[in-house]
C-alpha positions in Angstrom: -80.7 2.9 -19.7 -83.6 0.4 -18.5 -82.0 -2.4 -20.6 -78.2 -1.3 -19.7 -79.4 -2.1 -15.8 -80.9 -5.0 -16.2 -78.1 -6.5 -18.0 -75.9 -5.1 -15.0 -77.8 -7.3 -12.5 -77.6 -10.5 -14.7 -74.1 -10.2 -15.3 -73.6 -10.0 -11.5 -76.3 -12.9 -10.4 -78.2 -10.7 -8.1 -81.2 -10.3 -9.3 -82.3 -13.1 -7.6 -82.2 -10.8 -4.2 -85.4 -9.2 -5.7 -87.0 -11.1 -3.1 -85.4 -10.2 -0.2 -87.5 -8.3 2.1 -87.0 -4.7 3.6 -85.9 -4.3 7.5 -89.3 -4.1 9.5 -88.0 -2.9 12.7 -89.4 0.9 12.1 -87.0 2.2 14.5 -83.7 0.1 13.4 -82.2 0.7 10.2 -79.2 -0.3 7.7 -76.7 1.2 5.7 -74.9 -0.8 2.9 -71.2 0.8 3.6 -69.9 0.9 -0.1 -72.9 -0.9 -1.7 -73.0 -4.5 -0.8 -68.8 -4.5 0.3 -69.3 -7.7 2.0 -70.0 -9.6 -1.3 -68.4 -7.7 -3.8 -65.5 -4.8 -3.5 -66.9 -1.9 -2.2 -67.9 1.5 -4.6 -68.3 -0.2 -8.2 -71.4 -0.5 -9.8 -72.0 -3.9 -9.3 -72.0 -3.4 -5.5 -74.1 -0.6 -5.6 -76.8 -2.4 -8.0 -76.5 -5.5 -5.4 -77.4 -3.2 -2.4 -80.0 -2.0 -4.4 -81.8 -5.0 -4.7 -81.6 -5.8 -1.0 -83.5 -3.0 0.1 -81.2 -1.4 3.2 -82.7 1.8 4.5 -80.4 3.6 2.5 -76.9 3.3 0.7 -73.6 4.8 1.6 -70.9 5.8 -1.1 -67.5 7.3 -0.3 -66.3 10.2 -2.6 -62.7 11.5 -3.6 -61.6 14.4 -5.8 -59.9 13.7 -9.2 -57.1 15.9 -10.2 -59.7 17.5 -12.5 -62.1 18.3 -10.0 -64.4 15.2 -10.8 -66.1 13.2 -8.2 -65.3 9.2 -7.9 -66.6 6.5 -5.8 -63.5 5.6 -3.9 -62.5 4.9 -0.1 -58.8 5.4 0.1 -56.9 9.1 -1.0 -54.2 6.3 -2.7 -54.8 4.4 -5.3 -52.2 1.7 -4.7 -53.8 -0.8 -2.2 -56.7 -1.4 -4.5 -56.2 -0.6 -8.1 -53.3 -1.5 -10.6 -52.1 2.0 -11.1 -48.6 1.2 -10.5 -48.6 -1.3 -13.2 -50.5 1.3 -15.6 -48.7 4.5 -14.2 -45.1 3.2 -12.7 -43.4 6.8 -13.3 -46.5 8.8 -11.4 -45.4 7.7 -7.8 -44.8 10.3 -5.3 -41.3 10.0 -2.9 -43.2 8.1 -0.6 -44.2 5.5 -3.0 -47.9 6.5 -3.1 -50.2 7.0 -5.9 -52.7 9.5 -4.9 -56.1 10.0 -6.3 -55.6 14.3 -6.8 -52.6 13.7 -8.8 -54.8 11.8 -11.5 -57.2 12.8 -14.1 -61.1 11.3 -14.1 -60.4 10.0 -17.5 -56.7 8.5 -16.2 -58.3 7.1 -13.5 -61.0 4.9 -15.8 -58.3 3.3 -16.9 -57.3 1.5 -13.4 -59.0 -2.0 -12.5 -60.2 -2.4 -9.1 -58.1 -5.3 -6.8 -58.9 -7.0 -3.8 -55.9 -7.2 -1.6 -57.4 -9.5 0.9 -58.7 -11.9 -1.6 -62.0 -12.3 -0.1 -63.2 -12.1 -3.8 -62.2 -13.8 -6.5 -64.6 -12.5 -9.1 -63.3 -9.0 -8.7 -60.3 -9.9 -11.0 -62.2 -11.6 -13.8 -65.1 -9.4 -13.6 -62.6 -6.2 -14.3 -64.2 -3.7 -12.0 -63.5 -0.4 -12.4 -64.0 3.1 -10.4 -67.0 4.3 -11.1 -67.4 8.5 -11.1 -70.3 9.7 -8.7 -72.2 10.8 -11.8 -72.1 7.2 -12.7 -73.7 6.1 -9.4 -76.2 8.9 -9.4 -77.6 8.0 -12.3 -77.2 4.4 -12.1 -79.4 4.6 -9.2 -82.5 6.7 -10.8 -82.2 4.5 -13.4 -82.8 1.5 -10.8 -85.2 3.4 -9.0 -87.6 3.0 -12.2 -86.5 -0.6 -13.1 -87.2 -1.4 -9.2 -90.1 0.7 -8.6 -89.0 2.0 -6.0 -87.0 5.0 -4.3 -83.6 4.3 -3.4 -82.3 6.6 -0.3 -78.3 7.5 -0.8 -75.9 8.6 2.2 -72.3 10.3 0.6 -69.3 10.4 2.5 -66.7 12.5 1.3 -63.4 11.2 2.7 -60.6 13.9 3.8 -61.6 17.0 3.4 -59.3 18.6 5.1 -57.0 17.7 2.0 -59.3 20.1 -0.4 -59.8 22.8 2.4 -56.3 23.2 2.5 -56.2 24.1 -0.7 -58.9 26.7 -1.1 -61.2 23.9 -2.9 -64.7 24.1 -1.7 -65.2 20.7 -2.0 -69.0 20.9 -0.4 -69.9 22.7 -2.4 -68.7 21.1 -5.2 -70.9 18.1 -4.1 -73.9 19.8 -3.3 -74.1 21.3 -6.9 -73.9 17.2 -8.2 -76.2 16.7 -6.0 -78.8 19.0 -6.5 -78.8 18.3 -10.5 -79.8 14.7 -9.6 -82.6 16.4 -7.6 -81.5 14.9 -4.4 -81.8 18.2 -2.5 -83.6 16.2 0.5 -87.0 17.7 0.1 -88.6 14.9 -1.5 -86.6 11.9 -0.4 -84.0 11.7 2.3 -80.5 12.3 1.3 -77.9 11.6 3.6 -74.1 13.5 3.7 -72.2 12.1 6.6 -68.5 13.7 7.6 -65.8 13.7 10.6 -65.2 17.6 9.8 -67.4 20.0 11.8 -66.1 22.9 9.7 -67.7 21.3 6.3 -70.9 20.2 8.0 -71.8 23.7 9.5 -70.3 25.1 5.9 -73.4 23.0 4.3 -76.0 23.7 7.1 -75.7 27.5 7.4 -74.4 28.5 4.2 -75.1 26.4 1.3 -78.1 24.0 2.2 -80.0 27.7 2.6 -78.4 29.2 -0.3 -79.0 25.9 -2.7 -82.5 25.3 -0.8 -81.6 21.6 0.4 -82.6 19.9 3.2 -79.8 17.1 3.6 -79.7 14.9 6.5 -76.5 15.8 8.0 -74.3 13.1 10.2 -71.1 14.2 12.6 -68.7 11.4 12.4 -66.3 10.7 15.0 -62.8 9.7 14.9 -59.6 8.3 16.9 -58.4 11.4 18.2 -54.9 9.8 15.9 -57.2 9.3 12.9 -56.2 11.4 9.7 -60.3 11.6 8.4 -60.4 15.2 10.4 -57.0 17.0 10.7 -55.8 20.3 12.1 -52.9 22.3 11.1 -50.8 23.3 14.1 -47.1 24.4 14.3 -46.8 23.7 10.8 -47.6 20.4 11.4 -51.1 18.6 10.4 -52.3 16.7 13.3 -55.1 15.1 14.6 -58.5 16.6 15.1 -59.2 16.2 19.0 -63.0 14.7 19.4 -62.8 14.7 22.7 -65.6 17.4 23.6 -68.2 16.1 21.3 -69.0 13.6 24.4 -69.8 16.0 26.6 -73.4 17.3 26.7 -72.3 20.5 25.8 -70.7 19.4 22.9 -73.9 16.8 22.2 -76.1 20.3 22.0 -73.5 22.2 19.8 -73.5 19.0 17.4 -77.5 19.1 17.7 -77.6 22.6 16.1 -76.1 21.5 12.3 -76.5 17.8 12.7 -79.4 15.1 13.3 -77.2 11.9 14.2 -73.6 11.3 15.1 -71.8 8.5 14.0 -68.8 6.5 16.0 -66.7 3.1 15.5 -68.3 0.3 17.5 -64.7 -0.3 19.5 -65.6 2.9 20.7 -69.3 2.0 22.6 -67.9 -0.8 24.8 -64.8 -2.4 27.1 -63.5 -5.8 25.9 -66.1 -7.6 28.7 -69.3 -5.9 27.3 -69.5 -3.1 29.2 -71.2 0.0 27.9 -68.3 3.1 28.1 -71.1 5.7 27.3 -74.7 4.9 28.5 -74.8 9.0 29.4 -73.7 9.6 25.8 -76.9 7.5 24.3 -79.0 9.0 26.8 -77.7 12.7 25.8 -78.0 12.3 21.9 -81.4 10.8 22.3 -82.9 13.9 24.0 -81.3 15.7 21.8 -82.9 14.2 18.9 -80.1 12.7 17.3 -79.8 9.6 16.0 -76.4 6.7 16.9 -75.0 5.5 13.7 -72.0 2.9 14.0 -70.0 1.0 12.1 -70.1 -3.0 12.0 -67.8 -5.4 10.3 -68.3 -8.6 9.4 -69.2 -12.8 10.7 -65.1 -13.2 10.7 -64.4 -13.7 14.6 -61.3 -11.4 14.4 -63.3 -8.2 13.7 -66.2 -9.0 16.0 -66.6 -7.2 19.3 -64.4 -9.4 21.9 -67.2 -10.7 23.8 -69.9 -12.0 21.3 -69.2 -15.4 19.5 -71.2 -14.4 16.1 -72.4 -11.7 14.0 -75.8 -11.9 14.9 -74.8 -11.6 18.7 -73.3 -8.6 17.9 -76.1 -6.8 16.0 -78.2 -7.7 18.6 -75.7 -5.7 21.3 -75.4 -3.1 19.0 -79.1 -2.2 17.7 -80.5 -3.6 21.5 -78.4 -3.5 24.4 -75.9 -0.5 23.6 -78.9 1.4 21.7 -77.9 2.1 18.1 -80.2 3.6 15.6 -78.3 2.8 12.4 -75.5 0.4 11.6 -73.4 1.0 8.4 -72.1 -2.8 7.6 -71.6 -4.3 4.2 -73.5 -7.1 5.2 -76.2 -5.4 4.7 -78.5 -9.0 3.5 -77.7 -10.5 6.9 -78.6 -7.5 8.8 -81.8 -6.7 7.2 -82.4 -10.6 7.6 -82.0 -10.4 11.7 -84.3 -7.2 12.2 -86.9 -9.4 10.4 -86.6 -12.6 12.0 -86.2 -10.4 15.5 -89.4 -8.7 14.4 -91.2 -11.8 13.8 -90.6 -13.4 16.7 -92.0 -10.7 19.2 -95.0 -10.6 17.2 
């Protein structure tokens, strides 16, 4: 396994990161969204094994269900935007043209090779990247942890799980049992599980974290009140899940009692001149004891907040001016870069 990852990194070039150094702001930290998405596609191996190397507080993976009830690293509940299945499986398409990820097999969905519709990479074609099951991370990581020397912190997301509930599928618990027999149960490292749906996270904090003895740090995610990460079931319709009481202090201190951060888009923190839309918010969460996670794109200006001219402007809003504990970002090597130079020069 030792030799396998080391191989891994040389194929990829990143071993040279080895030397990067770890954020040193003790009260800012980073999460690599999807490994290290910003230089390679997000949730593969490669990405993963490239965050590794850069040392963010922790990395984040997003998890889907197979149609046999297998874990895989994977953003989107379709497989079509960023995979070739319609070229491998043209007859499997729904009526609405989509290929989703329930309707195939772990073993059919091996077979699919990761694409990059934006083009950003061009190595992702040649390099024949593939999804990767969680199993596959999990133990990918230990095995870096030992090649590395060091512990590597995880964060899961499982995306839509109000597609499993539906269906009687207990999909936390599912995860919690993968979990635990990679001994990340959170009582000897920290193990992250962040999700928009209050009814899974108090599932896992007062059911199965007790029943499984785990100690996972637990994040609320917060949506569009139009988003389709959380939905509701009303008039035989599925809607949207209405966030709008989670910014109430009331809400805050219902949060507080299953959850130790919240996590929001940054679009959501600010007007288009700069100006903080929920100072009271940060102040509530913070007496609470929660941590501020949110989530930050990249140096292209079109994704930056409206009022800063460069990336680094903007971490400095977020982590300093608006308050935020944690930023997910795949950029996670630029991020960790500007908490140390920041570090440095107050020192």
């Amino acid at each position: 396994m030792k030799q396998r990852l080391l191989s891994l990194l040389t194929l990829t070039g990143f071993f040279l990161l080895l030397c990067l150094p770890a954020a040193s702001a003790a009260d800012k930290q980073v999460m690599a969204s999807g490994g290290a998405s910003a230089s390679l596609l997000a949730n593969n191996l490669p990405s993963l094994a490239m965050a590794a190397v850069m040392q963010p507080d922790s990395i984040k993976m997003d998890l889907l269900l197979s149609r046999d009830m297998q874990f895989i690293i994977f953003s989107s509940p379709d497989l079509q935007l960023h995979t070739n299945v319609a070229e491998l499986f043209p007859d499997r398409a729904r009526e609405d043209s989509s290929y989703p990820v329930i309707d195939f097999s772990l073993a059919e969905i091996k077979q699919l090779t990761l694409q990059d519709p934006t083009e950003h990479f061009p190595a992702a074609t040649s390099l024949h990247l593939t999804i990767p099951s969680l199993e596959e991370g999990l133990t990918m990581i230990r095995g870096l942890e030992q090649t590395l020397e060091k512990s590597i912190a995880i964060a899961i997301e499982p995306k839509q799980t109000w597609r499993y509930r539906q269906e009687g599928i207990d999909i936390s618990r599912l995860l919690l049992t993968v979990l635990k027999r990679y001994n990340y149960t959170g009582v000897n490292e920290e193990t992250t599980l962040l999700s928009y749906s209050v009814e899974e996270l108090k599932h896992i904090a007062q059911r199965l974290m007790p029943q499984l003895q785990m100690r996972l740090k637990l994040i609320q995610l917060i949506d569009s009140n139009e988003g389709e990460e959380n939905m509701a079931k009303e008039w035989g319709e599925f809607t949207g899940y209405n966030y709008d009481w989670m910014f109430s202090k009331s809400g805050l201190r219902s949060i507080s009692r299953y959850a130790a951060g919240i996590g929001l888009h940054k679009s959501m923190l600010t007007d288009s001149s700069g100006t903080l839309l929920l100072s009271h918010f940060f102040e509530d969460t913070h007496q609470l004891g929660m941590d501020i996670y949110t989530f930050s794109g990249d140096d292209n200006s079109h994704s930056l907040l409206p009022f800063v001219n460069s990336f680094t402007e903007e971490l400095e809003f977020l982590y300093f001016t608006a308050g935020v504990d944690t930023i997910i970002t795949g950029y996670c090597r630029d991020t960790l870069y500007f908490l140390k130079n920041r570090t440095e020069k107050l020192v």
